[in-house]
VEXTORNU-359680 format. One record per residue (C-alpha): x, y, z; residue in three letters. Coordinates in steps of 0.5 Angstrom, whole numbers, padded with zeros to 4 digits, always signed. Layout:
BEGIN
XYZAla;...
***
This chain:
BEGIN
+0000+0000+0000Unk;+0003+0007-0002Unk;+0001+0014+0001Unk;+0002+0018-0004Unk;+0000+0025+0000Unk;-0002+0031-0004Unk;+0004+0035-0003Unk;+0007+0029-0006Unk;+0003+0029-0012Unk;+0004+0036-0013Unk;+0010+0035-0013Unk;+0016+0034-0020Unk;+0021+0038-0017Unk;+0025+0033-0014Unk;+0030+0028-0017Unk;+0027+0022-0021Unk;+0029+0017-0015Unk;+0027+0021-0009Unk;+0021+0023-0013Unk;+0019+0015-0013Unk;+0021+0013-0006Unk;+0017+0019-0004Unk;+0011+0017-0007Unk;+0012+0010-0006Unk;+0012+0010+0002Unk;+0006+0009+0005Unk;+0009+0015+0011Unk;+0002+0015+0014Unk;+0005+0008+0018Unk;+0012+0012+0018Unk;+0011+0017+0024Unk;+0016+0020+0026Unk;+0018+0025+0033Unk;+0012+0028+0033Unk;+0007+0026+0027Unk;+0001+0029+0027Unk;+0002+0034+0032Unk;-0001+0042+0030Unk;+0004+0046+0026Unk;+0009+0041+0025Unk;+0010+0039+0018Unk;+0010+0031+0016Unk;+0016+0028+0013Unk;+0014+0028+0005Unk;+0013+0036+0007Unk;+0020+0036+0011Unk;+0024+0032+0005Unk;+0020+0037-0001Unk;+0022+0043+0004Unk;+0030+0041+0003Unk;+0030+0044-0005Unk;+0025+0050-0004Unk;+0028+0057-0003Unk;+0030+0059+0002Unk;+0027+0060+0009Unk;+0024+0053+0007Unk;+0030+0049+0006Unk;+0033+0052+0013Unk;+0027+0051+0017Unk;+0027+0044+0013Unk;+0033+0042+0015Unk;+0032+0043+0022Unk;+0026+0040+0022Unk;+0030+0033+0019Unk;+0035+0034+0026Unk;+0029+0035+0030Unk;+0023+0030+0027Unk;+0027+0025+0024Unk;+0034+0024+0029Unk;+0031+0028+0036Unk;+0036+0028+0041Unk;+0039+0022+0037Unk;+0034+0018+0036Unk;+0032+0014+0030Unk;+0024+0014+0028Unk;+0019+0009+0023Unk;+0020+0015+0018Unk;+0028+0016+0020Unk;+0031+0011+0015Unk;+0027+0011+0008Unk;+0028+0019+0010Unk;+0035+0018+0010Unk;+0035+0014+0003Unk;+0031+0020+0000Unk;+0036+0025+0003Unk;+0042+0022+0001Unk;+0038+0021-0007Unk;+0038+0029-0006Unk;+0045+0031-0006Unk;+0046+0030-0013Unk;+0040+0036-0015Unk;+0044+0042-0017Unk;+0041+0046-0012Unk;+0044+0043-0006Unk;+0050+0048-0008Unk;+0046+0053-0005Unk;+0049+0056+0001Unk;+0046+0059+0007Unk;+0047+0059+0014Unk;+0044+0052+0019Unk;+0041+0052+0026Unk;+0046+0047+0028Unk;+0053+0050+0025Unk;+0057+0057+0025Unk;+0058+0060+0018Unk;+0056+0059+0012Unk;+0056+0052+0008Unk;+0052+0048+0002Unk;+0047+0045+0002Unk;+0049+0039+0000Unk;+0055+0039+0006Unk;+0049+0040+0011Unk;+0045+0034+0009Unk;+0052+0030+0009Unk;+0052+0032+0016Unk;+0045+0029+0018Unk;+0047+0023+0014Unk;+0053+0023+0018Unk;+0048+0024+0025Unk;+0044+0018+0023Unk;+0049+0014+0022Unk;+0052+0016+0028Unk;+0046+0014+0031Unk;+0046+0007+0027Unk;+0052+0005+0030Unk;+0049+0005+0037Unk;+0045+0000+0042Unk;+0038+0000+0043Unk;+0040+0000+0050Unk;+0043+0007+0049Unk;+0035+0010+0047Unk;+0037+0011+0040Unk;+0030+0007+0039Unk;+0026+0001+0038Unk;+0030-0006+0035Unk;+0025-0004+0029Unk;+0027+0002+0027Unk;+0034+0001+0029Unk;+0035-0006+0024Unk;+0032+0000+0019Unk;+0037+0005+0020Unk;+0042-0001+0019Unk;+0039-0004+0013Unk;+0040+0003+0010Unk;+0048+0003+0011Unk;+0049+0000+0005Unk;+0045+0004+0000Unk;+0047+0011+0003Unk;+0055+0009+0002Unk;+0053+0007-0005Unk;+0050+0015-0006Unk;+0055+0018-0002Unk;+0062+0015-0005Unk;+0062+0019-0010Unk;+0062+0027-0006Unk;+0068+0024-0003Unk;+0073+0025-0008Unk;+0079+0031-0009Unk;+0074+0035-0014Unk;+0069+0037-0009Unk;+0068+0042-0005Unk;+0072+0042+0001Unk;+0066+0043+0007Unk;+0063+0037+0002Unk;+0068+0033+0002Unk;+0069+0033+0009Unk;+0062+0032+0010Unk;+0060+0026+0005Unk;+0067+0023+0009Unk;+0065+0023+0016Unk;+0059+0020+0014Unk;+0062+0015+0011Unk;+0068+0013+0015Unk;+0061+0012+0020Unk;+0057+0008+0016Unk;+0063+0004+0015Unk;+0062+0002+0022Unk;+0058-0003+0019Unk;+0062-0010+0019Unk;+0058-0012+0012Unk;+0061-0006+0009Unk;+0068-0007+0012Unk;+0071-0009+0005Unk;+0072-0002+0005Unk;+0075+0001+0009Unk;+0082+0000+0006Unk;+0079+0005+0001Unk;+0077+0011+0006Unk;+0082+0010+0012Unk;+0088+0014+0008Unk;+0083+0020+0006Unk;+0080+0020+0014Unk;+0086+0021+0016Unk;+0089+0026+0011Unk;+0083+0030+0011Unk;+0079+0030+0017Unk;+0083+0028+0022Unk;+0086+0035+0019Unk;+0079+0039+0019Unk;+0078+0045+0022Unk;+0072+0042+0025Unk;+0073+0039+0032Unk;+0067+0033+0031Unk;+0070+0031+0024Unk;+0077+0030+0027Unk;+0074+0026+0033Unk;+0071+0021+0028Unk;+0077+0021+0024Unk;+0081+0019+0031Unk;+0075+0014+0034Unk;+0074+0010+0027Unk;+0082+0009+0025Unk;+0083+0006+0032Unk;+0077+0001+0030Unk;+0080+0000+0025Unk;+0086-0002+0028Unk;+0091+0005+0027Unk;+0096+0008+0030Unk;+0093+0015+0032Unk;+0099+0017+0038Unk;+0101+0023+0032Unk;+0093+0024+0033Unk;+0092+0024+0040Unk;+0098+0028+0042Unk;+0097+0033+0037Unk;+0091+0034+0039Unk;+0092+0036+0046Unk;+0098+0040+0043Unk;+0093+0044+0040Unk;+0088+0044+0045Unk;+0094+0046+0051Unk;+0096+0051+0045Unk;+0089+0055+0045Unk;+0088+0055+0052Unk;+0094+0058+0054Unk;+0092+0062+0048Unk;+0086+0065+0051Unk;+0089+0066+0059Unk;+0095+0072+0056Unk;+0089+0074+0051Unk;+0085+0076+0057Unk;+0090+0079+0062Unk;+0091+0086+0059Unk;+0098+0087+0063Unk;+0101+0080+0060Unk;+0107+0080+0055Unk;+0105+0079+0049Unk;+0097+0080+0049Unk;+0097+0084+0042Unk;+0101+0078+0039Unk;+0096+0073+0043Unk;+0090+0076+0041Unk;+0092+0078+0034Unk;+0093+0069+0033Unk;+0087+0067+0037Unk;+0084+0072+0032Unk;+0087+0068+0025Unk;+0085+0061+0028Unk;+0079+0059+0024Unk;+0073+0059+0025Unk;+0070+0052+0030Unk;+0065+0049+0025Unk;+0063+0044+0030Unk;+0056+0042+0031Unk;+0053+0047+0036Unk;+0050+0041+0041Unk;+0054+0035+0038Unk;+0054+0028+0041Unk;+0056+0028+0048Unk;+0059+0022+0047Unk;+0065+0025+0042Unk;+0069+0029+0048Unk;+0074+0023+0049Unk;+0075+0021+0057Unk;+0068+0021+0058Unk;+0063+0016+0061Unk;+0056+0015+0062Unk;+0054+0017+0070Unk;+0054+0011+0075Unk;+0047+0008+0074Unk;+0043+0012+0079Unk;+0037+0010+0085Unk;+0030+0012+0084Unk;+0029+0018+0084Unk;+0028+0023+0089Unk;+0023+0028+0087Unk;+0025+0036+0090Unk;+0022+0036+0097Unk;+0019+0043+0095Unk;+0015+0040+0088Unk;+0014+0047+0084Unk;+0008+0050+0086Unk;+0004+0055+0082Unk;+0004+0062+0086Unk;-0003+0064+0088Unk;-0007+0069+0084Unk;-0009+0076+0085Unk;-0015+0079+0082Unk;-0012+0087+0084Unk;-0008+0089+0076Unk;-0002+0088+0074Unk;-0001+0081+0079Unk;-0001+0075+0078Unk;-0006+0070+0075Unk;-0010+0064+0078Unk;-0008+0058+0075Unk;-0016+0057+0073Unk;-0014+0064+0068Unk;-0009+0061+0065Unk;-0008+0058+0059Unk;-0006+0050+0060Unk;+0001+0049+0055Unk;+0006+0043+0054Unk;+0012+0043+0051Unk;+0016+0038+0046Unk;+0023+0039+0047Unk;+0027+0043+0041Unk;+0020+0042+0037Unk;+0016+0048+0040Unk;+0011+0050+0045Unk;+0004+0050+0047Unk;+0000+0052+0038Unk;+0007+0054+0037Unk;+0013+0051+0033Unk;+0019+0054+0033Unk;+0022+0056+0026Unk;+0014+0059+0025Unk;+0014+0065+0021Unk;+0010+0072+0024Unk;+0005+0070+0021Unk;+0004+0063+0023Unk;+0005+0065+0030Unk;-0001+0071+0029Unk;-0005+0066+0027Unk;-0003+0060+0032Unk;-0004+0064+0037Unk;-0010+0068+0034Unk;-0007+0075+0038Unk;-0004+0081+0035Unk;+0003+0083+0038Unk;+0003+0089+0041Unk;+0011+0091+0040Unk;+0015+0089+0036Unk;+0022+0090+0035Unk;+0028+0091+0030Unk;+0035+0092+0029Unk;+0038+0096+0023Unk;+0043+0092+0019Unk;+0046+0095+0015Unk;+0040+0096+0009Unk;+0037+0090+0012Unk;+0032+0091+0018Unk;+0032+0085+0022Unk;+0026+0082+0027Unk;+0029+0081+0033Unk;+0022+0080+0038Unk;+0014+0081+0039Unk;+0010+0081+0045Unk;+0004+0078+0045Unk;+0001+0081+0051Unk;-0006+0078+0051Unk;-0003+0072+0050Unk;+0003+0073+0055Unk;+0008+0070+0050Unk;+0014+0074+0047Unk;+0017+0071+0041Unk;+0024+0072+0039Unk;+0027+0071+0033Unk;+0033+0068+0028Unk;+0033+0070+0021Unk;+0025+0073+0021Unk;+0023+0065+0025Unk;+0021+0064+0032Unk;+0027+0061+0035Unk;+0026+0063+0043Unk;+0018+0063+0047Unk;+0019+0067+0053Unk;+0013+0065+0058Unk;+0010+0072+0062Unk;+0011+0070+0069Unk;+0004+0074+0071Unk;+0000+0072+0065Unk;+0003+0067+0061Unk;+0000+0060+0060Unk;+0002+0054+0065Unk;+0006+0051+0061Unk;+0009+0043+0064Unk;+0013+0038+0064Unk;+0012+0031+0066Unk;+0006+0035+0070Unk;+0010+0041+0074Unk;+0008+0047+0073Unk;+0014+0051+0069Unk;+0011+0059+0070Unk;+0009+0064+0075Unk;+0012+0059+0081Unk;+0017+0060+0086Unk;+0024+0061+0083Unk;+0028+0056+0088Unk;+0023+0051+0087Unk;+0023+0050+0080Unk;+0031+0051+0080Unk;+0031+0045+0085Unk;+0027+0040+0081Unk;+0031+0042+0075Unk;+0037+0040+0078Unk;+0035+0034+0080Unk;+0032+0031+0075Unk;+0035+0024+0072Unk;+0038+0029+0065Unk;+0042+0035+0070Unk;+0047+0028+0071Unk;+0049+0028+0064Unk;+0056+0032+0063Unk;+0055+0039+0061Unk;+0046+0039+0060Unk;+0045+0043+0065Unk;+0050+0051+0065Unk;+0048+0057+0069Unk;+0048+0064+0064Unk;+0052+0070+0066Unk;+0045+0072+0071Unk;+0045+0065+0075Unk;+0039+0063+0070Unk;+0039+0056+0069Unk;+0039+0052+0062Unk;+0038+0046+0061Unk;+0041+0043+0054Unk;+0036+0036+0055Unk;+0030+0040+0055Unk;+0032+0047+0051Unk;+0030+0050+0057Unk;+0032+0056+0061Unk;+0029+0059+0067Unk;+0029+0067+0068Unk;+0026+0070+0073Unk;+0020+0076+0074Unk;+0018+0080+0080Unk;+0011+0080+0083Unk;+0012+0085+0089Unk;+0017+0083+0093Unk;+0017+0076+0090Unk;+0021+0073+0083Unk;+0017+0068+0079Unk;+0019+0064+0074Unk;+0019+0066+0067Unk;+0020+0060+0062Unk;+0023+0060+0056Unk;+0024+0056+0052Unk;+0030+0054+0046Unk;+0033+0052+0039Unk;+0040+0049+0040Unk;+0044+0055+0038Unk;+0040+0059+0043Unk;+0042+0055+0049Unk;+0048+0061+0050Unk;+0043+0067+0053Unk;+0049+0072+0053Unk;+0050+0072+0047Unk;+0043+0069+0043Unk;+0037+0074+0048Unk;+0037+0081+0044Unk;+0039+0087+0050Unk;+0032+0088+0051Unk;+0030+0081+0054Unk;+0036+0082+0059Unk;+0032+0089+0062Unk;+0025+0084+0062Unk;+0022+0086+0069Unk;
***
């Protein structure tokens, strides 16, 4: 049985193999992270989305992150996803560049699609007990190994463009973790090592070291020039930060020639060598102060009863609540059926940039990247209650919420949990951090909640929500 979608029939645009295994894939029976949920595109519009113009294929791309591979899981629609990805890299608009949610700088098309593929078949290589997914849906992934490599092998060599030959051999040399396709090996390993042990993307190179030491090579060059690199940048960056040191100018002018990091902005945690997985922990012990929603106030300008909020859940790095992140303005008018009542902009140049608005009915201000929402701020006072795994996240005692969110299972795993320069936690498990607003003499809580690159607040939230009081 097929599901030839509309969109899907409408639809010549895609290269002849991708257009028929689109067609002919039944993805009603294929869901993926969040099928069916309102706002959220289903995978043949997501895989369509990849060749449109573009703001589409930006949002379609991050969609393919956060639908088909959320938080390194592979789903019913990741693998047969996976093939029509890996049938799109040929098109000629994949030459395209363009900045991505999950990378800095700009890079083709062709080579962030090479990344995806390199995630999911990082993914592949794992475990079901590692929670990348059911038996099934792993099997699938792994099935798909040996066709991917067959479309990918081509974009490995000298000819194509750098970032894309660094792509198409991250992703090999992760495929090649499949013993039926160890036979090739051979051919790969010399350019692993010559070009992405080499990279300028720190990722790139741990997958170098990592898959050549299964393979059996000697990486002690490797290693140690890494940590000589490493050693060499911090030492760097300390007399770059002493104004009276010698040699500061000289320090500050070479940190300043170094390339660019090109590393994923959240990569698998588990690329940092040295480190292990957490000692299994007892049962959980829930805070002694469950967050408590404050009580309401009927005088003006306090806060809420909880019967006079809205009632909001949240998907992680999905959206929040009718909102989807990636939403245009428009699309967030009409989720939320409620006019801003401020926005601001920033000037760039001849370019005026839509930084937030403030939705004052609704209690929401949406911020945003490039004129899409990446960051939902939840008034303390009126916003909606907003929940996760029934906790209330809005309009409730500072402390409280600070303290459930260090103790849950996810704050144990290394780096999920930082604090902002403000002492705001930040939980890079849930894309959630928590700011506080005053009511009288009291703080509450003010979710917010984050795309992955948004995860820095001092350096991602506009001026404006650093004053929010």
């Amino acid at each position: 049985m097929t599901n030839e979608t509309p969109t899907a029939r409408l639809d010549d645009s895609l290269p002849p193999t991708a257009q028929a295994e689109l067609t002919g894939t039944d993805w009603a029976a294929l869901p993926h992270f969040c099928t069916g949920r309102h706002n959220v595109s289903d995978t043949p519009d997501i895989l369509i989305g990849v060749l449109a113009g573009p703001a589409r294929r930006v949002r379609a791309v991050g969609d393919l992150y956060r639908l088909l591979l959320n938080q390194e899981r592979v789903f019913p629609a990741t693998a047969p996803a996976a093939l029509i990805v890996a049938a799109l890299l040929g098109d000629p608009r994949t030459v395209a560049e363009d900045r991505w949610e999950r990378r800095a700088g700009r890079r083709p098309l062709r080579a962030e699609l090479l990344n995806w593929l390199a995630s999911f078949a990082d993914t592949a290589r794992r475990d079901v007990e590692e929670g990348v997914g059911t038996a099934r849906d792993l099997a699938a992934a792994r099935a798909a190994r040996p066709v991917l490599l067959a479309r990918i092998a081509v974009f490995c060599e000298d000819g194509n463009d750098p970032q894309v030959r660094e792509a198409a051999l991250a992703a090999t040399a992760l495929l090649l973790a499949d013993p039926a396709l160890a036979p090739a090996v051979p051919r790969y390993a010399p350019a692993v090592r010559a070009v992405l042990a080499v990279s300028v993307d720190s990722y790139y190179r741990w997958i170098a070291r990592e898959r050549l030491a299964a393979w059996g090579e000697d990486i002690a060059g490797l290693l140690a020039a890494e940590a000589e690199h490493d050693a060499a940048l911090a030492r760097a960056r300390v007399l770059a930060d002493d104004p009276w040191g010698e040699g500061q100018e000289e320090v500050s002018r070479w940190l300043a020639e170094q390339p660019e990091e090109t590393a994923a902005l959240n990569p698998p945690c588990r690329w940092h060598e040295g480190w292990t997985a957490p000692a299994q922990a007892g049962p959980y012990e829930p805070s002694r102060e469950t967050p408590v929603p404050a009580p309401g106030a009927r005088s003006p300008g306090t806060v809420a009863r909880q019967g006079e909020r809205a009632e909001w859940t949240f998907t992680p790095y999905i959206g929040v609540g009718p909102l989807h992140f990636g939403m245009t303005m428009k699309e967030i008018t009409a989720a939320l059926g409620d006019q801003p009542t401020v926005a601001s902009h920033t000037q760039d140049g001849e370019d005026r940039r839509l930084d937030f608005a403030d939705f004052t009915a609704s209690g929401i201000r949406a911020l945003f990247d490039g004129d899409r929402l990446g960051c939902v701020a939840v008034n303390a006072l009126t916003g909606p209650q907003v929940r996760w795994d029934a906790a209330p996240l809005t309009g409730c005692v500072l402390s409280q919420v600070e303290d459930w969110l260090v103790r849950r299972p996810e704050a144990q795993r290394p780096g999920s949990l930082t604090y902002s320069p403000a002492g705001d936690p930040v939980s890079s498990e849930l894309g959630l951090a928590i700011r506080s607003q005053r009511s009288g003499d009291v703080l509450l809580t003010r979710p917010l909640f984050l795309l992955h690159d948004w995860l820095d607040l001092w350096h991602s939230l506009p001026r404006d929500e650093w004053d929010y009081r």
